[in-house]
NUVOSE-845322 format. One line per 10 residues: number of its first residue (from 1); their letters; for each residue x, z, y of N, C-alpha, C. Coordinates in steps of 0.1 Angstrom, whole numbers, m for minus. Layout:
REM NUVOSE-845322
NUM = A = X Z Y X Z Y X Z Y | ...
//
This chain:
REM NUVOSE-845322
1 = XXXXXXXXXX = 593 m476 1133 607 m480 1134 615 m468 1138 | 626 m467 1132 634 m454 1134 646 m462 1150 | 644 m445 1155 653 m447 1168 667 m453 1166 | 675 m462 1176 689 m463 1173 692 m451 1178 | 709 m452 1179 717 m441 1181 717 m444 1194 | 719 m451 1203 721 m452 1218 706 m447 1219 | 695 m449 1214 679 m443 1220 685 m425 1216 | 686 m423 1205 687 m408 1206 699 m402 1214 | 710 m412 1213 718 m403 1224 713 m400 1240 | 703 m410 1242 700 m413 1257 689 m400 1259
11 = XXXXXXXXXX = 681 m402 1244 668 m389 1245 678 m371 1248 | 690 m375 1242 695 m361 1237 699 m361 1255 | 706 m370 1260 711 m365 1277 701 m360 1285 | 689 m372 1279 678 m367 1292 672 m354 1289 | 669 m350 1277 667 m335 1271 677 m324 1279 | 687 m330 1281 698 m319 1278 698 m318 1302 | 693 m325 1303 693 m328 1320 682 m323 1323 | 671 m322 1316 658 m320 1318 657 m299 1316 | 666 m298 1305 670 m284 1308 673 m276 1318 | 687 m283 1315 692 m279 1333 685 m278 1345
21 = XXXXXXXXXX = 680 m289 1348 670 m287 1356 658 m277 1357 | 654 m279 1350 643 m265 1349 648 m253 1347 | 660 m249 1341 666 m235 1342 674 m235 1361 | 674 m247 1366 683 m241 1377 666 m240 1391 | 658 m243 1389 650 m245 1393 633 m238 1397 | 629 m230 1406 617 m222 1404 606 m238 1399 | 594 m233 1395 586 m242 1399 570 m229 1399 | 563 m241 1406 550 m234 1414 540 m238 1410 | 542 m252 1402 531 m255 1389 530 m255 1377 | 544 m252 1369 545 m249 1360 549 m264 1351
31 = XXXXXXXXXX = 546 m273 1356 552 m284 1350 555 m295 1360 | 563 m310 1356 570 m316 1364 563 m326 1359 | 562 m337 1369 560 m350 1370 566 m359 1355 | 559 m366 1352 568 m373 1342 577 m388 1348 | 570 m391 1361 577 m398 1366 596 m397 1375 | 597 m382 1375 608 m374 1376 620 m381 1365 | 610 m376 1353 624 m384 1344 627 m399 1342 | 616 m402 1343 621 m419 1344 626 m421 1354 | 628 m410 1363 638 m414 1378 650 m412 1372 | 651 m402 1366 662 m391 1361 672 m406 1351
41 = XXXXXXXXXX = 660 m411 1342 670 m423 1333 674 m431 1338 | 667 m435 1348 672 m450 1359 685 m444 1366 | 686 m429 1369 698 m427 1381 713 m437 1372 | 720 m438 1379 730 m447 1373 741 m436 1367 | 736 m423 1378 748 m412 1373 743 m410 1358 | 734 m404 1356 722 m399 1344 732 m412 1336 | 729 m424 1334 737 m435 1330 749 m438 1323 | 756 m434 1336 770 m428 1335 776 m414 1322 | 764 m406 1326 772 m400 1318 767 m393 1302 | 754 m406 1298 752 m408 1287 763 m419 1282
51 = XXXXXXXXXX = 768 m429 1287 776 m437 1282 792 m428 1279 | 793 m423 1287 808 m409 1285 804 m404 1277 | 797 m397 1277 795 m380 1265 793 m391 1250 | 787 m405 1250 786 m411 1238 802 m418 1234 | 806 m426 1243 819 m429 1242 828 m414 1236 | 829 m405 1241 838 m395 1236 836 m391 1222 | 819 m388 1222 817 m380 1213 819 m390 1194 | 817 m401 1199 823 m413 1189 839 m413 1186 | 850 m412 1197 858 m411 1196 868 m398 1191 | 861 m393 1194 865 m376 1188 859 m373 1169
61 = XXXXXXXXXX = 851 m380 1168 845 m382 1151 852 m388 1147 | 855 m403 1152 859 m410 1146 880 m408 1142 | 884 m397 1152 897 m389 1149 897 m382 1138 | 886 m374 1140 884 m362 1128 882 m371 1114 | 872 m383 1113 873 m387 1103 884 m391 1096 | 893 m396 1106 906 m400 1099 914 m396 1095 | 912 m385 1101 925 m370 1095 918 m363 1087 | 909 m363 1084 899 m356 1070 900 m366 1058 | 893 m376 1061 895 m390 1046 910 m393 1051 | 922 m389 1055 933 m392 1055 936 m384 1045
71 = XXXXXXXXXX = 937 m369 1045 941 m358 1038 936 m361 1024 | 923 m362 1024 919 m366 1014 920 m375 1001 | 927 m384 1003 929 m399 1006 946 m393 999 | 953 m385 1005 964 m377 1001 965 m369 988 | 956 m364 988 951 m352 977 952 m367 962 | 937 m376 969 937 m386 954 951 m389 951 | 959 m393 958 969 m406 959 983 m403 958 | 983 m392 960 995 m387 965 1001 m367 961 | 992 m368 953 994 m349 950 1007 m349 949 | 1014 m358 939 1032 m352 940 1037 m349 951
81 = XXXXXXXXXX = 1035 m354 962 1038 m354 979 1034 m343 986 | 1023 m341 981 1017 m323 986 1023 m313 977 | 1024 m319 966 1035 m304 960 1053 m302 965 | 1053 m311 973 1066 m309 971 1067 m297 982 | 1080 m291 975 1085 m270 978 1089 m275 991 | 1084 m263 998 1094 m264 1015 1104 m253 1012 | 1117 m260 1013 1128 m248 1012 1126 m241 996 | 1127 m231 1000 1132 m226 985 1116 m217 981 | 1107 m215 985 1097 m208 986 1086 m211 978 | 1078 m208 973 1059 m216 969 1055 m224 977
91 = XXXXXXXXXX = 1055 m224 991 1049 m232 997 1053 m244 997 | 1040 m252 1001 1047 m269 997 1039 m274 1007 | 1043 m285 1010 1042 m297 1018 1023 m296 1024 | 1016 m297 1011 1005 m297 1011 994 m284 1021 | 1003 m271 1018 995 m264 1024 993 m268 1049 | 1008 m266 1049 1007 m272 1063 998 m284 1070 | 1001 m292 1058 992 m303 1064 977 m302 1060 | 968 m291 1050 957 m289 1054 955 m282 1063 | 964 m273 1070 962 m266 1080 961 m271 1089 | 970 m277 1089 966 m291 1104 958 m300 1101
101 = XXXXXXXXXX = 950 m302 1095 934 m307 1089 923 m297 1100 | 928 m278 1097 917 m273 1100 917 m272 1118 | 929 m267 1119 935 m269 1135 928 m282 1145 | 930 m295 1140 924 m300 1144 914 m307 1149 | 904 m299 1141 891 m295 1141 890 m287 1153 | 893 m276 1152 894 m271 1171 901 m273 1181 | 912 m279 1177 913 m289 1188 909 m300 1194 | 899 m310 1188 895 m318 1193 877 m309 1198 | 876 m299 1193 861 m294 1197 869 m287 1210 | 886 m281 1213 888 m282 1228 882 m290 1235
111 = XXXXXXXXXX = 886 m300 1232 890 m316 1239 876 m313 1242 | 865 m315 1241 859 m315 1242 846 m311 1250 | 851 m296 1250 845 m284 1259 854 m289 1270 | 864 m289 1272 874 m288 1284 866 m300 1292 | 861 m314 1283 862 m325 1291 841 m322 1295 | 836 m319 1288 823 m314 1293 825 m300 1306 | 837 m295 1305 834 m282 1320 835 m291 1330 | 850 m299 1325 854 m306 1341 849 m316 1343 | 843 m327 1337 833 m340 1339 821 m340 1339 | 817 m336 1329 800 m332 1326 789 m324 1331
121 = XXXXXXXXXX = 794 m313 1332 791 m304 1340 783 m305 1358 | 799 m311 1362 795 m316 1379 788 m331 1377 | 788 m336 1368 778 m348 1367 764 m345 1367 | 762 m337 1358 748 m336 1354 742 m328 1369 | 747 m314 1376 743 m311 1386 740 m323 1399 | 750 m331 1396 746 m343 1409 734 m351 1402 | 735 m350 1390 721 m359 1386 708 m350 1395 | 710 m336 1390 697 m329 1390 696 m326 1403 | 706 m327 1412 705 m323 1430 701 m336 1434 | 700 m350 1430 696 m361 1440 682 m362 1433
131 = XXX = 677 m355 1421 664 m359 1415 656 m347 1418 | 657 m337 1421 649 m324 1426 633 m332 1437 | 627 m327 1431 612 m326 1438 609 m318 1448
//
């Protein structure tokens, strides 16, 4: 049976915590308890901030989708609209708004980084500082 999306997003946090951990961390056996991470998925923080990084990262796709199959959606339906001249020039209507197609592609991959330095970041260290062995 293939994983849902909430199982792999939950595998991808604890992966991604289980990293961290071990890069911030000496060890003197060379491996970790497996009972550590089943601590690590029960913490409510760990919890917490699989349900955040999944809530955003949904929300942030599902923008991009809209303004991608929107443009799109524009091009089928609507080309006279994208041709029309800005001012007296070649340029038309069409080219700005794919640009603001591409733009917003890094903008929302801002959104993104910005909201993983300042939320994610000190979350995941409080996960891995109350779960330390």
């Amino acid at each position: 049976m293939y994983p849902t999306s909430t199982t792999r997003e939950t595998n991808r946090a604890a992966a991604w915590v289980r990293a961290s951990e071990l890069r911030s961390t000496k060890h003197s056996k060379g491996t970790r308890d497996v009972s550590s991470y089943e601590k690590i998925e029960q913490d409510p923080n760990f919890q917490e901030l699989v349900r955040r990084r999944s809530s955003l990262g949904w929300t942030l796709a599902l923008i991009m989708l809209i303004i991608y199959f929107g443009f799109i959606l524009l091009v089928a339906y609507a080309p006279k609209f994208l041709g029309t001249p800005m001012g007296t020039g070649v340029t038309t209507i069409g080219i700005p708004i794919g640009l603001l197609v591409i733009v917003s592609a890094f903008l929302l991959t801002g959104i993104y980084v910005s909201k993983a330095s300042s939320q994610y970041d000190p979350l995941i260290r409080k996960i891995v500082g109350a779960n330390r062995s």
